[in-house]
C-alpha positions in Angstrom: 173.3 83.7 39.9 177.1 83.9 40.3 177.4 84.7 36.6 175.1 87.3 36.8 176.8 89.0 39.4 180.1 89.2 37.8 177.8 90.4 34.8 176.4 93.7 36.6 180.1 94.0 37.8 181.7 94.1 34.8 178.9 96.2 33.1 179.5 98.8 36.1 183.3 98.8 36.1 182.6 99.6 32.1 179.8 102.3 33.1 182.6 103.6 35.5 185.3 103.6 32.9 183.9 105.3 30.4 182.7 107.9 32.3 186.1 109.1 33.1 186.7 108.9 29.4 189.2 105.9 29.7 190.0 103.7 27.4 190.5 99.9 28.1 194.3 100.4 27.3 194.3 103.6 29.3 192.5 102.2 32.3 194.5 98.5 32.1 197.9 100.8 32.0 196.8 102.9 35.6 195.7 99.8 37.0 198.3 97.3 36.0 196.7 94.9 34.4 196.4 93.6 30.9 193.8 94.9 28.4 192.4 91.2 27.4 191.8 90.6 31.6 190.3 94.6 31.9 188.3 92.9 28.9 186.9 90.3 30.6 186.2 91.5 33.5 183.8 94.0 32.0 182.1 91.0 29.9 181.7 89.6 33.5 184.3 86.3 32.2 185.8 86.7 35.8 186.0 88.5 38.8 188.7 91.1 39.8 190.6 90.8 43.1 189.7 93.3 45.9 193.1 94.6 45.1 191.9 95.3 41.9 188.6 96.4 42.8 190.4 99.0 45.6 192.9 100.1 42.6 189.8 101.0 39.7 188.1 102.7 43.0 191.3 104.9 43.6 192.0 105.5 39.7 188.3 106.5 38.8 187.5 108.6 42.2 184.5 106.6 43.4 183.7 104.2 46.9 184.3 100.7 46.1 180.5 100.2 46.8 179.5 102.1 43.5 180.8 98.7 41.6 178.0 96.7 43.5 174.9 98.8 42.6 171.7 96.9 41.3 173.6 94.1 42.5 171.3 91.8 44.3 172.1 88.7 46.5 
């Protein structure tokens, strides 16, 4: 179950992403962070920090909440 979450994460931070028409290296770069962790994270290999999470949610425009749609517990 906890693997599946960081799964729908990830895929959502992607979704996110890519709707601003950001690149990996682009996005990694505005959020400090490397590109092979920004890579993982969207593969759902690990979980970002709420700092991170509050940093992607500043850079892309969106509530932190958007991250955690279809996301059931």
């Amino acid at each position: 179950m906890k693997d599946d979450i960081k799964h729908k994460l990830g895929r959502n931070i992607k979704v996110e992403r890519i709707r601003k028409y950001l690149s990996q290296e682009q996005f990694a770069e505005m959020i400090d962070m490397s590109v092979s962790h920004v890579s993982k994270l969207e593969q759902g290999l690990t979980s970002p920090s709420a700092i991170a999470l509050f940093k992607m949610s500043k850079i892309l425009n969106i509530p932190m909440e958007e991250f955690f749609k279809d996301i059931d517990v």
